[in-house]
CHARMM-style PDB file with segment names, atoms N, HN, CA, C and O in Angstrom:
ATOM      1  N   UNK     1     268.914  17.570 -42.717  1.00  0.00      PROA
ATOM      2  CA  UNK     1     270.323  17.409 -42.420  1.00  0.00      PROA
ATOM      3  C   UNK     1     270.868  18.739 -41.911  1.00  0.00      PROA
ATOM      4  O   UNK     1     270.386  19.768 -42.384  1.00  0.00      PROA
ATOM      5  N   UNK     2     271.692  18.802 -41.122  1.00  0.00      PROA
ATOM      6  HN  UNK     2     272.083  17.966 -40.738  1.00  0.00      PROA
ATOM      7  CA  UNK     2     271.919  19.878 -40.099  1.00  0.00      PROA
ATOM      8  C   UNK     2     273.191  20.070 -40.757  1.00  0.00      PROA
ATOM      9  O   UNK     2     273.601  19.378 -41.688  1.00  0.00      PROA
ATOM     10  N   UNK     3     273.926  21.259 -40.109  1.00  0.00      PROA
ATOM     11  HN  UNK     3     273.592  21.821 -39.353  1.00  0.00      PROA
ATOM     12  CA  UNK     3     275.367  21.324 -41.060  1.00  0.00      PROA
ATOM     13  C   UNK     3     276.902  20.769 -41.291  1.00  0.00      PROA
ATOM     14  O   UNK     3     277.810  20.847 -42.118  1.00  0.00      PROA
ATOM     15  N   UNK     4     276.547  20.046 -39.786  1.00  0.00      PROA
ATOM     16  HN  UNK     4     275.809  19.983 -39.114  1.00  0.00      PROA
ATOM     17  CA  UNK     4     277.259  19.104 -39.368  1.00  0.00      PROA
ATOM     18  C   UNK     4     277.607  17.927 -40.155  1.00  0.00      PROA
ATOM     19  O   UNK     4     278.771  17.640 -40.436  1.00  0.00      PROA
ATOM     20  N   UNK     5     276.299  17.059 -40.607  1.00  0.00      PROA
ATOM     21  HN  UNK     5     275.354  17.292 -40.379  1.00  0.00      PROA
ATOM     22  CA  UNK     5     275.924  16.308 -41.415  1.00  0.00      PROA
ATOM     23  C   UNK     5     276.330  16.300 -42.633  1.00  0.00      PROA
ATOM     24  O   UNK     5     276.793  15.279 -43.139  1.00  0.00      PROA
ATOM     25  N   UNK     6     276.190  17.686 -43.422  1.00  0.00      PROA
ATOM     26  HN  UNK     6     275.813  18.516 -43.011  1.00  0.00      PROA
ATOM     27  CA  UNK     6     276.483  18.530 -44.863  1.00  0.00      PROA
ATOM     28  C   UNK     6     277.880  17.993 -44.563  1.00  0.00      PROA
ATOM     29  O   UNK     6     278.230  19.157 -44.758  1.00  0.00      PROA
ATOM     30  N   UNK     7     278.714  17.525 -44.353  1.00  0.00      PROA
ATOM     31  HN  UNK     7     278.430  16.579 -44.194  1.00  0.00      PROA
ATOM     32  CA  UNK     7     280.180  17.664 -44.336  1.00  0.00      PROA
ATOM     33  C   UNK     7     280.252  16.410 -45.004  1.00  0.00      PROA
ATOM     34  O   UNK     7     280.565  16.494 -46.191  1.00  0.00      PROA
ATOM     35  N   UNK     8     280.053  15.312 -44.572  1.00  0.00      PROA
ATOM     36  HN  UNK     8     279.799  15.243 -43.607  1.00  0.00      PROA
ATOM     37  CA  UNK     8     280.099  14.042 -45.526  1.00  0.00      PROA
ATOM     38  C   UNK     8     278.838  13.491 -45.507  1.00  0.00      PROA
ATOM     39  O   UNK     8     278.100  13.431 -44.523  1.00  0.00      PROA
ATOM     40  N   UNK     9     278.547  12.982 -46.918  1.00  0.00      PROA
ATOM     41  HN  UNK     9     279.146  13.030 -47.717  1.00  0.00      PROA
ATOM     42  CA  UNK     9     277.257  11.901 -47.059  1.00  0.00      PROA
ATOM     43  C   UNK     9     277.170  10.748 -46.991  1.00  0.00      PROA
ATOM     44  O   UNK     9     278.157  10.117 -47.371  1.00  0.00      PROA
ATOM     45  N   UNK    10     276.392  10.246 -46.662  1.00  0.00      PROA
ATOM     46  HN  UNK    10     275.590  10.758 -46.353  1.00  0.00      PROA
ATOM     47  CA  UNK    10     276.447   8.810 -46.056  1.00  0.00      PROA
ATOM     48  C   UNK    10     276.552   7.540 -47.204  1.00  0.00      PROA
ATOM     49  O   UNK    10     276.811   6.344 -47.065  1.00  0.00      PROA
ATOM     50  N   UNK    11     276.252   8.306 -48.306  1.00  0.00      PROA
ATOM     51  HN  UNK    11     276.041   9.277 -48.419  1.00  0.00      PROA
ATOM     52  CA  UNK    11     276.939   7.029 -49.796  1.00  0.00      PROA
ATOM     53  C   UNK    11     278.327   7.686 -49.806  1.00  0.00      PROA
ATOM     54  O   UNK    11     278.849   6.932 -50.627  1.00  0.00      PROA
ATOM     55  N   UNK    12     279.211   8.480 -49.506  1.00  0.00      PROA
ATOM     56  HN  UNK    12     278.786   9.093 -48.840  1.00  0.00      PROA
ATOM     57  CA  UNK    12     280.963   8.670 -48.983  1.00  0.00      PROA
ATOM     58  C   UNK    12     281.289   7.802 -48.060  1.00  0.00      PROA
ATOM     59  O   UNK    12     282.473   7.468 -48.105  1.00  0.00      PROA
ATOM     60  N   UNK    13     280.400   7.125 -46.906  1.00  0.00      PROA
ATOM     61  HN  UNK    13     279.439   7.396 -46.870  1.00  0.00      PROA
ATOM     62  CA  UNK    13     281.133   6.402 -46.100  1.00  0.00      PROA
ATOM     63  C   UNK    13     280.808   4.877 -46.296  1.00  0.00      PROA
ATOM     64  O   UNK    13     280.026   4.320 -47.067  1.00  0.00      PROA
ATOM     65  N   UNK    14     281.833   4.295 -45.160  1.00  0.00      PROA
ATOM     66  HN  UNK    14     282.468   4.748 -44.534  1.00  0.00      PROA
ATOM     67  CA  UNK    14     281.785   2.867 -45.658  1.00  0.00      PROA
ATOM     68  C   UNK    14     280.405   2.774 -44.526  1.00  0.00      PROA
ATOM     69  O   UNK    14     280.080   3.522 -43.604  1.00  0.00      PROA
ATOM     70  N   UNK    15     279.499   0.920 -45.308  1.00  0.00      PROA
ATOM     71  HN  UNK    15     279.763   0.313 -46.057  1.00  0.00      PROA
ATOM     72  CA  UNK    15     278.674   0.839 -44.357  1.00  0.00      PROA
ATOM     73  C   UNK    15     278.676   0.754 -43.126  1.00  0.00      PROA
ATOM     74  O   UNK    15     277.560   0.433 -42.716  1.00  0.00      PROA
ATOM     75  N   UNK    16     279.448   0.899 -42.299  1.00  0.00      PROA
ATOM     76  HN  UNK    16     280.354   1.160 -42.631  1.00  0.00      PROA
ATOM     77  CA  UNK    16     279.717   0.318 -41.085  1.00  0.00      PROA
ATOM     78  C   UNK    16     279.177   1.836 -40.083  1.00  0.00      PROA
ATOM     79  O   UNK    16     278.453   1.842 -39.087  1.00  0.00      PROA
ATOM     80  N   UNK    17     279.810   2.967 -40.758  1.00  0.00      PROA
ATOM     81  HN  UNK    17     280.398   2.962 -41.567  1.00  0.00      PROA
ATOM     82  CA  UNK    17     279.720   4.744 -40.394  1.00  0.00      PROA
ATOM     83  C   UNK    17     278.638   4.754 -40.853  1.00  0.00      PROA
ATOM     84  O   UNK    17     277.962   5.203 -39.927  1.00  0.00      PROA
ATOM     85  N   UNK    18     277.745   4.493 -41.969  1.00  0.00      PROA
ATOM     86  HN  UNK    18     278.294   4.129 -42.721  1.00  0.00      PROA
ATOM     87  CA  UNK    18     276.266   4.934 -42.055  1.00  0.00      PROA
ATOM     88  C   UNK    18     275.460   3.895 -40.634  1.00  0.00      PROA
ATOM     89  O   UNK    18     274.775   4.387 -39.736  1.00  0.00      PROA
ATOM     90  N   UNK    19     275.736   2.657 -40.763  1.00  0.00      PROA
ATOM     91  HN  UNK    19     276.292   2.258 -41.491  1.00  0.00      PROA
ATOM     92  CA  UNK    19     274.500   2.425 -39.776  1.00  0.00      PROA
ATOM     93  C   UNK    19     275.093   3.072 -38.316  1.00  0.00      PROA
ATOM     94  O   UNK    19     274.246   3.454 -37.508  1.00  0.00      PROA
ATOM     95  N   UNK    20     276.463   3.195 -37.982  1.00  0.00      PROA
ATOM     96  HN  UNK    20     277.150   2.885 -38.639  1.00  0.00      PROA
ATOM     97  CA  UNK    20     277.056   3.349 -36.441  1.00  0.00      PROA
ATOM     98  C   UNK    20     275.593   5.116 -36.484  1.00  0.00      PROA
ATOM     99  O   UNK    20     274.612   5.304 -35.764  1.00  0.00      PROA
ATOM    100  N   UNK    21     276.122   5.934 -37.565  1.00  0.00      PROA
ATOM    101  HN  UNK    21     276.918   5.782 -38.150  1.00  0.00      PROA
ATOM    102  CA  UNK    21     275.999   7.206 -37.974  1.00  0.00      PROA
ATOM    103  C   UNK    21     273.775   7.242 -37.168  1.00  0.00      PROA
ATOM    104  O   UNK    21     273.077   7.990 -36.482  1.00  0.00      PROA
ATOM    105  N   UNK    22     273.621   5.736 -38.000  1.00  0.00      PROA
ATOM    106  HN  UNK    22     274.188   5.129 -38.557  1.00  0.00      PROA
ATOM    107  CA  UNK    22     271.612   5.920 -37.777  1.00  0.00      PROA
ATOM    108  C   UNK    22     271.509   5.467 -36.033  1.00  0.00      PROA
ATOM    109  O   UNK    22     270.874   6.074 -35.171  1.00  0.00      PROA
ATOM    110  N   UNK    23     272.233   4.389 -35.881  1.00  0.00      PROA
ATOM    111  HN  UNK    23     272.749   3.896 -36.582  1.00  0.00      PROA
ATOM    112  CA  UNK    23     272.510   4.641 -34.344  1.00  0.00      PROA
ATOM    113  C   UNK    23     271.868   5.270 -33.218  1.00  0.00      PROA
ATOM    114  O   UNK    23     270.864   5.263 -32.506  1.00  0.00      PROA
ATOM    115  N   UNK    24     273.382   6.016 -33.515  1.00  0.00      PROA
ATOM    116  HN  UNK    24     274.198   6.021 -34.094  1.00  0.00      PROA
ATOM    117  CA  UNK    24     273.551   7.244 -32.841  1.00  0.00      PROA
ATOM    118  C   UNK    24     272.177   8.397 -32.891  1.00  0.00      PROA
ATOM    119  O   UNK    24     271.597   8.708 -31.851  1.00  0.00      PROA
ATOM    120  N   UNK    25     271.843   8.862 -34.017  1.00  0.00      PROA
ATOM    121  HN  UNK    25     272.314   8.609 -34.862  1.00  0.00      PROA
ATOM    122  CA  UNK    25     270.304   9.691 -34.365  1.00  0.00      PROA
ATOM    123  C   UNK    25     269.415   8.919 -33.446  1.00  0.00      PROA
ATOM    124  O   UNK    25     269.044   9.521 -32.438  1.00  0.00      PROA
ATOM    125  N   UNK    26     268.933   7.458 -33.651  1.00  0.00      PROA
ATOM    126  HN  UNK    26     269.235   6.969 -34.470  1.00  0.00      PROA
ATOM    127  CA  UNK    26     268.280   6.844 -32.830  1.00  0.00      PROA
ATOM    128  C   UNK    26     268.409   6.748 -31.707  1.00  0.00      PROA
ATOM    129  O   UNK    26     267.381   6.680 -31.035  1.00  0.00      PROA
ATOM    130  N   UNK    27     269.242   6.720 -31.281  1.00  0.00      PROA
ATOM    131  HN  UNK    27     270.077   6.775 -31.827  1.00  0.00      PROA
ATOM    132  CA  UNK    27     269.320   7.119 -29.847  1.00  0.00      PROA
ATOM    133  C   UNK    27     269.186   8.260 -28.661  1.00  0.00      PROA
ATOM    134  O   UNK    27     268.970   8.337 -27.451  1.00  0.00      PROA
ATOM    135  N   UNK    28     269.407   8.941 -29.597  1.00  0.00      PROA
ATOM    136  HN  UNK    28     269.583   8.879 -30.579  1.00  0.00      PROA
ATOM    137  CA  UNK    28     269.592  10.491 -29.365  1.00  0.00      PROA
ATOM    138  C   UNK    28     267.952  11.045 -29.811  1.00  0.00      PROA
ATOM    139  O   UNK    28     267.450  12.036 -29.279  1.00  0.00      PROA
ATOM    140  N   UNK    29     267.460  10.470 -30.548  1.00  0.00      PROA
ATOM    141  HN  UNK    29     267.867   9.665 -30.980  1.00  0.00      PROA
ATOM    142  CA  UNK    29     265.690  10.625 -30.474  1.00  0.00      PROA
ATOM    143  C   UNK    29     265.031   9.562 -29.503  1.00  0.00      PROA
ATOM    144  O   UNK    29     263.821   9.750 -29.375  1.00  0.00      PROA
ATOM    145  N   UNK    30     265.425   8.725 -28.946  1.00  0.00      PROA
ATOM    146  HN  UNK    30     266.408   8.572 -29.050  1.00  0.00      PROA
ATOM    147  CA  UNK    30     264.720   8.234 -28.016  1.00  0.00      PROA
ATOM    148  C   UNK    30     264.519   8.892 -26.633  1.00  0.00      PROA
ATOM    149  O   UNK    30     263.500   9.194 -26.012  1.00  0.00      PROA
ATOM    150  N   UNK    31     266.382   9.061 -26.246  1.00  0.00      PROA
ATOM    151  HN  UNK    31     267.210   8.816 -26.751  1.00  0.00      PROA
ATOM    152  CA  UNK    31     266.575   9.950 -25.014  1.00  0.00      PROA
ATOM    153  C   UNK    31     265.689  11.253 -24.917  1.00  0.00      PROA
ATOM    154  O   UNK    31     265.018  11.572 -23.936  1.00  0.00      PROA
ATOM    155  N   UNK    32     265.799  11.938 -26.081  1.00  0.00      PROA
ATOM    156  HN  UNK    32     266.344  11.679 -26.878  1.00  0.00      PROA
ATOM    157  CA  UNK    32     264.860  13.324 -26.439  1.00  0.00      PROA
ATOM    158  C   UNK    32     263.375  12.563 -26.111  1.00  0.00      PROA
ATOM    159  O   UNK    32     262.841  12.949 -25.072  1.00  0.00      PROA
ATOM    160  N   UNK    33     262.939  11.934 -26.582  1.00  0.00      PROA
ATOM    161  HN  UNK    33     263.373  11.621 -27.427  1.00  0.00      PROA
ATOM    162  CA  UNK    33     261.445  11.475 -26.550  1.00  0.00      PROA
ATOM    163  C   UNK    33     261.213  10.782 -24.459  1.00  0.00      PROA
ATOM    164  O   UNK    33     260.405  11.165 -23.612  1.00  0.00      PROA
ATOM    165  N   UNK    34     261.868  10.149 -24.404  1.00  0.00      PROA
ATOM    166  HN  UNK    34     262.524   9.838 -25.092  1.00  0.00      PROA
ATOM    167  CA  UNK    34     262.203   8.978 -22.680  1.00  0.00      PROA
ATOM    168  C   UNK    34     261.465  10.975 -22.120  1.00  0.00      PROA
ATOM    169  O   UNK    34     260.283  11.271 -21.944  1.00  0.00      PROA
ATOM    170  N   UNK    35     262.929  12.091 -21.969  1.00  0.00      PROA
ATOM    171  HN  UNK    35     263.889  11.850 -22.111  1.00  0.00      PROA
ATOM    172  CA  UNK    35     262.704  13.054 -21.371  1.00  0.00      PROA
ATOM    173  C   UNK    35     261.582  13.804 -21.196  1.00  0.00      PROA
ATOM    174  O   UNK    35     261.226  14.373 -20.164  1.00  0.00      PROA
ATOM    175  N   UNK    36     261.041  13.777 -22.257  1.00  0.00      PROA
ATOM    176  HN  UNK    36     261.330  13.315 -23.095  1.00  0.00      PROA
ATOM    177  CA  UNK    36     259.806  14.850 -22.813  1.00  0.00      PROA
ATOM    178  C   UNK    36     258.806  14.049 -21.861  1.00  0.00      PROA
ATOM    179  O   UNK    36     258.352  14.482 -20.802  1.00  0.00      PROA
ATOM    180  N   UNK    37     258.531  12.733 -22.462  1.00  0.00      PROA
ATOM    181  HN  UNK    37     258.900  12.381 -23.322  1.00  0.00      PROA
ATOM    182  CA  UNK    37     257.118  11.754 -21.407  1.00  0.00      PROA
ATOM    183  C   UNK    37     257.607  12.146 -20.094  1.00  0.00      PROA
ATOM    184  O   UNK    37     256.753  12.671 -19.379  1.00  0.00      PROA
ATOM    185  N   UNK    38     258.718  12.026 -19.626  1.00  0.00      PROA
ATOM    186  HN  UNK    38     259.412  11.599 -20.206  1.00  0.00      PROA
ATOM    187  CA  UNK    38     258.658  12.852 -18.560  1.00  0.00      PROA
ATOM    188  C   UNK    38     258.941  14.193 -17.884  1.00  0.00      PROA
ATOM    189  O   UNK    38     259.436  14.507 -16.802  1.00  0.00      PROA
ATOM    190  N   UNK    39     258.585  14.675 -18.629  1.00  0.00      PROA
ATOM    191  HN  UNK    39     258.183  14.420 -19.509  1.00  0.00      PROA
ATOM    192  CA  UNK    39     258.399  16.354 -18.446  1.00  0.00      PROA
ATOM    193  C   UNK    39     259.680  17.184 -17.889  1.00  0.00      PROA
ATOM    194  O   UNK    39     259.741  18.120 -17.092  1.00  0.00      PROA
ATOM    195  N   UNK    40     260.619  16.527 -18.570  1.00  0.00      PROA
ATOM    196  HN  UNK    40     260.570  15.767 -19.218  1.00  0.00      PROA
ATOM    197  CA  UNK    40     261.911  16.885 -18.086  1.00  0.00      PROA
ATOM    198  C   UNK    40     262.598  17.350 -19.439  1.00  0.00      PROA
ATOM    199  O   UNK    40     262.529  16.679 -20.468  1.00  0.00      PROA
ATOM    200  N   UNK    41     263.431  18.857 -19.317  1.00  0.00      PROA
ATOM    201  HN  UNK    41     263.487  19.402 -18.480  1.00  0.00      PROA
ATOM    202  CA  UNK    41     263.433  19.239 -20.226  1.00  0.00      PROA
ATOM    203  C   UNK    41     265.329  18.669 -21.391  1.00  0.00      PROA
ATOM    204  O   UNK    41     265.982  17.756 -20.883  1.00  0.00      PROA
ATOM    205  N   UNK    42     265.699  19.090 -22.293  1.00  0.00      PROA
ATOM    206  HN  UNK    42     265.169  19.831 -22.705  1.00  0.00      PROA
ATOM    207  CA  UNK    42     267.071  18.595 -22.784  1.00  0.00      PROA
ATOM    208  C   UNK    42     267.308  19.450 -23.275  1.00  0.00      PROA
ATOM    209  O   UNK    42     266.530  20.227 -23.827  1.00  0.00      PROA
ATOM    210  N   UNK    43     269.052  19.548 -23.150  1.00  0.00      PROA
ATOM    211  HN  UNK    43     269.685  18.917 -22.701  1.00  0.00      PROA
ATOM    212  CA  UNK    43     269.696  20.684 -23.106  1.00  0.00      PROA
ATOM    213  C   UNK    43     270.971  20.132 -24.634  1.00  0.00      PROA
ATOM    214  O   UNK    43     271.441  19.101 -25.115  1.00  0.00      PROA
ATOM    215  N   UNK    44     271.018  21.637 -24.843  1.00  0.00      PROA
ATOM    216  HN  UNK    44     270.637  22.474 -24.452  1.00  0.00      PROA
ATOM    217  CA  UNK    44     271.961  21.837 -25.976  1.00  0.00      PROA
ATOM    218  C   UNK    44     272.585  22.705 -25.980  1.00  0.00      PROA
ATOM    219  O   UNK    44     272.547  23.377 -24.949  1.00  0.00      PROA
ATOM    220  N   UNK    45     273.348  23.105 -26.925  1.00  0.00      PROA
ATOM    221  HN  UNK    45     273.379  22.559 -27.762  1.00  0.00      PROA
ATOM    222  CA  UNK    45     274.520  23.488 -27.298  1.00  0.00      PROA
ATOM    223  C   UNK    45     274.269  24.461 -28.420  1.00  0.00      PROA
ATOM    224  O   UNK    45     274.891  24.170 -29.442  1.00  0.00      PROA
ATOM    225  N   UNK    46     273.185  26.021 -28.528  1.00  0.00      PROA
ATOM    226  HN  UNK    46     272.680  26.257 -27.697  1.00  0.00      PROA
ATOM    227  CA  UNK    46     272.845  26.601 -29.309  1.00  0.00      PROA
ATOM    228  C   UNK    46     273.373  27.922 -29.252  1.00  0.00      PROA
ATOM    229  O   UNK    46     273.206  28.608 -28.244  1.00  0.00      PROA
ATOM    230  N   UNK    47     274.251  28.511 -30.655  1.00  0.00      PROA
ATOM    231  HN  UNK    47     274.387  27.954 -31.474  1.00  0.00      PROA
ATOM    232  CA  UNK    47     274.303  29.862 -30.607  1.00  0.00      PROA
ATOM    233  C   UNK    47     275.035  30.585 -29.191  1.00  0.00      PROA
ATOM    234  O   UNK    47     274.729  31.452 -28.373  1.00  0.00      PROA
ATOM    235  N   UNK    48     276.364  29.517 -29.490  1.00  0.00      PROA
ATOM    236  HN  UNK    48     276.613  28.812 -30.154  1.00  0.00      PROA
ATOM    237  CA  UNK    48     277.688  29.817 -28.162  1.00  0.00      PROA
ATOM    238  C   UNK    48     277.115  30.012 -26.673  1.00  0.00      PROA
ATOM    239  O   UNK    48     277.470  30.719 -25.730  1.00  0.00      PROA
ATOM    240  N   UNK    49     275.810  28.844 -26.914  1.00  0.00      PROA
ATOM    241  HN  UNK    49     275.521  28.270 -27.680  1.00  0.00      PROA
ATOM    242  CA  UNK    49     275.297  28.676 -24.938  1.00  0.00      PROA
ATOM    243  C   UNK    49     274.396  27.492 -24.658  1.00  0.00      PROA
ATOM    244  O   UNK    49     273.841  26.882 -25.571  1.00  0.00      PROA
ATOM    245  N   UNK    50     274.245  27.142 -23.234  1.00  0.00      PROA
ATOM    246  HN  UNK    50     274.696  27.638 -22.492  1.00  0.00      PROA
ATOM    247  CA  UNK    50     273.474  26.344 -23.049  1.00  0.00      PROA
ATOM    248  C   UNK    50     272.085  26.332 -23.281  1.00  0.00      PROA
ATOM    249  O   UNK    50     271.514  27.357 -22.909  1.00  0.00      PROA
ATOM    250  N   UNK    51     271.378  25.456 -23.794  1.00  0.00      PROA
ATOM    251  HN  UNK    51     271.842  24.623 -24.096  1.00  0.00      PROA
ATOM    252  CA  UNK    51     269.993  26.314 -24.020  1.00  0.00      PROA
ATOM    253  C   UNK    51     269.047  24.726 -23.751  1.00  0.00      PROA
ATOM    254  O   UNK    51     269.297  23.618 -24.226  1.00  0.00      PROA
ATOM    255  N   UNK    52     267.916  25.142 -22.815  1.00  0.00      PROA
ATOM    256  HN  UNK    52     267.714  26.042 -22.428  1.00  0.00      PROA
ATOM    257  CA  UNK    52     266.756  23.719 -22.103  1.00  0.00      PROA
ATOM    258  C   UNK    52     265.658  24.119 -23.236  1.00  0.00      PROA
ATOM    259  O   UNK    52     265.211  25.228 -23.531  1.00  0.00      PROA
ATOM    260  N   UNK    53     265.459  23.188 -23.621  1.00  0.00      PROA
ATOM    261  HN  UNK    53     265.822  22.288 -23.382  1.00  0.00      PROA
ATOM    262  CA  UNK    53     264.011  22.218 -24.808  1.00  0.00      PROA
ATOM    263  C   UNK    53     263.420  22.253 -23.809  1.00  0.00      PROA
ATOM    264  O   UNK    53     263.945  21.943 -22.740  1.00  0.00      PROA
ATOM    265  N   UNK    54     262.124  22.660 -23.927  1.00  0.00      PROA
ATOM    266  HN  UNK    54     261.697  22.913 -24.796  1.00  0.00      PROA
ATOM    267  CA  UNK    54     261.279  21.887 -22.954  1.00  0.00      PROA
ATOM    268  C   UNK    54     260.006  21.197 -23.578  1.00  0.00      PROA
ATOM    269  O   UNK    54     259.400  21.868 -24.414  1.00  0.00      PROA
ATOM    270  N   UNK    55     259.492  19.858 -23.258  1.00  0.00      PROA
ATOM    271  HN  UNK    55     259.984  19.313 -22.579  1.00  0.00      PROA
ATOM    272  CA  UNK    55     258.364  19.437 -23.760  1.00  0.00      PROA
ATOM    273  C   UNK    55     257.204  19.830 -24.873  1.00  0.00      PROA
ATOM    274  O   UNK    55     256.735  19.252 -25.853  1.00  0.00      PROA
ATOM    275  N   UNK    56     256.971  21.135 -24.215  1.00  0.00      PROA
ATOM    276  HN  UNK    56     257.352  21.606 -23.418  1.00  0.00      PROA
ATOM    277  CA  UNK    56     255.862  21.916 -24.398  1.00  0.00      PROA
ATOM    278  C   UNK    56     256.672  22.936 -25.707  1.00  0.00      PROA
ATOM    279  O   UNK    56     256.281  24.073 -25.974  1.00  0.00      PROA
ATOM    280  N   UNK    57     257.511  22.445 -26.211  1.00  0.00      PROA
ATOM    281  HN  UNK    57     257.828  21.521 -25.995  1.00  0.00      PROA
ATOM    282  CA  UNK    57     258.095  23.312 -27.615  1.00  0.00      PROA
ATOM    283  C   UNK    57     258.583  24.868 -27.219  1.00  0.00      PROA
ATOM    284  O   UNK    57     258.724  25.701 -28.115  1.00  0.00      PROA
ATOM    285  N   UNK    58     258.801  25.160 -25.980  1.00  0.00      PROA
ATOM    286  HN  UNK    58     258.687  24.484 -25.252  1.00  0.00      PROA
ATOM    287  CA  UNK    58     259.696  26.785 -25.898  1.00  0.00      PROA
ATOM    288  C   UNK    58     260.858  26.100 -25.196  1.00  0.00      PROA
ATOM    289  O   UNK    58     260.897  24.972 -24.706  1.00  0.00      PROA
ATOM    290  N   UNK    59     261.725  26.969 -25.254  1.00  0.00      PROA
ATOM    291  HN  UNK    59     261.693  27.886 -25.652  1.00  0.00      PROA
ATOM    292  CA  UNK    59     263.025  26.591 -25.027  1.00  0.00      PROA
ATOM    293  C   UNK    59     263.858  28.059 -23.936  1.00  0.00      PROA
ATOM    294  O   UNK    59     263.294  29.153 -23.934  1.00  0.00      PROA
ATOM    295  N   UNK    60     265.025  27.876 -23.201  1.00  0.00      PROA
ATOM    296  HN  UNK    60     265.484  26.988 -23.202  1.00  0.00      PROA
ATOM    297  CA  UNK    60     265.273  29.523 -22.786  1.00  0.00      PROA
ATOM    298  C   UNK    60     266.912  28.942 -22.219  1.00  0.00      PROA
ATOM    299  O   UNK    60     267.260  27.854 -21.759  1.00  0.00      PROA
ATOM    300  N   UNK    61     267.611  30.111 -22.475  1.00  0.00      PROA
ATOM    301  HN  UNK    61     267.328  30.995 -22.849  1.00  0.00      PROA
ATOM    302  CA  UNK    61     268.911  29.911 -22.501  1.00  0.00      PROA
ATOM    303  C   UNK    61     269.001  28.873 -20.817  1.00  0.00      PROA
ATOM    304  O   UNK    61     268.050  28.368 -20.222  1.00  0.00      PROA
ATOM    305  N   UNK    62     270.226  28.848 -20.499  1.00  0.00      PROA
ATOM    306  HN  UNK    62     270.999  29.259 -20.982  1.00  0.00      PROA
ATOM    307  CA  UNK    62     270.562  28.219 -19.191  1.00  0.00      PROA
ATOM    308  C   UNK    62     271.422  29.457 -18.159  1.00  0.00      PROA
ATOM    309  O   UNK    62     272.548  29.933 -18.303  1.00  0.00      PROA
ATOM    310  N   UNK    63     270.521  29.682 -17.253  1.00  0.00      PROA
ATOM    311  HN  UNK    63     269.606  29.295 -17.136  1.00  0.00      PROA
ATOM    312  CA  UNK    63     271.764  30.863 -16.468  1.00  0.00      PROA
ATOM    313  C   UNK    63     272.628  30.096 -16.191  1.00  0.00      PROA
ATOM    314  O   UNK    63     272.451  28.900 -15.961  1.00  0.00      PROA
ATOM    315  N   UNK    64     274.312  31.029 -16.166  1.00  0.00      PROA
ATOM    316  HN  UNK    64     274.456  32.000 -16.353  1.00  0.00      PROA
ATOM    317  CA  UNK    64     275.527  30.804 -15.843  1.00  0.00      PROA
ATOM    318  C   UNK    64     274.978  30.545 -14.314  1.00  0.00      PROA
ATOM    319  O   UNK    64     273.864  30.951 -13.983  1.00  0.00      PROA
ATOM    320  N   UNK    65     275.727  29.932 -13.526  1.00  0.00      PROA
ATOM    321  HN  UNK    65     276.632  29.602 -13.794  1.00  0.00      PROA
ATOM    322  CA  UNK    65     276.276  29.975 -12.084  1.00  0.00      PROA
ATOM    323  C   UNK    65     277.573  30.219 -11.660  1.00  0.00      PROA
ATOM    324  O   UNK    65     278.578  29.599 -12.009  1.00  0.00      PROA
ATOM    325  N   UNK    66     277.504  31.142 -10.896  1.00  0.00      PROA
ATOM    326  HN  UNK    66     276.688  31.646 -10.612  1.00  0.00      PROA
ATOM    327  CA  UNK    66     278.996  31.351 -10.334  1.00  0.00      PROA
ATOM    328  C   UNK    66     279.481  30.160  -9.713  1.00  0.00      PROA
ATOM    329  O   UNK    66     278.657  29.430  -9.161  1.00  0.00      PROA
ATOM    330  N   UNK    67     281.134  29.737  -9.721  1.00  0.00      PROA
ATOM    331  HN  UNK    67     281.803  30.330 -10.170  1.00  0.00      PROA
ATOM    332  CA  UNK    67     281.464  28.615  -9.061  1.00  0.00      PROA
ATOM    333  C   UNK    67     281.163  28.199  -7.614  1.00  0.00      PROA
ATOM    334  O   UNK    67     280.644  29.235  -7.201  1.00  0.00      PROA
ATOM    335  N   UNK    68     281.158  27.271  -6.492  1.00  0.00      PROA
ATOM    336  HN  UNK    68     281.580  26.429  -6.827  1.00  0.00      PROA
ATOM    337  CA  UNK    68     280.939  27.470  -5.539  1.00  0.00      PROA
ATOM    338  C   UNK    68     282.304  27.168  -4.915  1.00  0.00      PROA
ATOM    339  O   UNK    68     283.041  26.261  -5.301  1.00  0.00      PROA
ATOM    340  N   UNK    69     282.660  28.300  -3.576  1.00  0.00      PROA
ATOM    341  HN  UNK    69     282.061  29.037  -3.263  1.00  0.00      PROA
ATOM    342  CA  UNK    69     283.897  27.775  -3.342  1.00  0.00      PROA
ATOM    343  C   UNK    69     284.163  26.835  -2.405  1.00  0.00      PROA
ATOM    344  OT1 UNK    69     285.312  26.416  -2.260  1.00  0.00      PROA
TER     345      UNK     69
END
């Protein structure tokens, strides 16, 4: 459980938020898994930046881009 999670437990909510709650995880591990078989990497939200997963278990921030005008 991540820390997000730590905030409420899932015997606190009504059933309806625990299964919406397994869902959502499930889904969000499939998309992660769909990407990986195809060697395409997924991006997050780590330590105030963008940061690419890649398949192969290393990961590396995302360079900024300047806007284009």
């Amino acid at each position: 459980m991540n820390e997000r999670d730590a905030s409420v437990e899932d015997e606190d909510l009504p059933e309806i938020a625990v299964k919406a709650r397994r869902a959502i995880k499930e889904a969000a591990a499939a998309a992660i898994a769909e990407h990986w078989r195809n060697g395409r990497p997924v991006y997050v939200w780590r330590d105030e930046q963008v940061v690419a997963l890649y398949p192969d278990g290393t990961s590396a921030p995302v360079e900024k881009k300047p806007p284009t005008p």
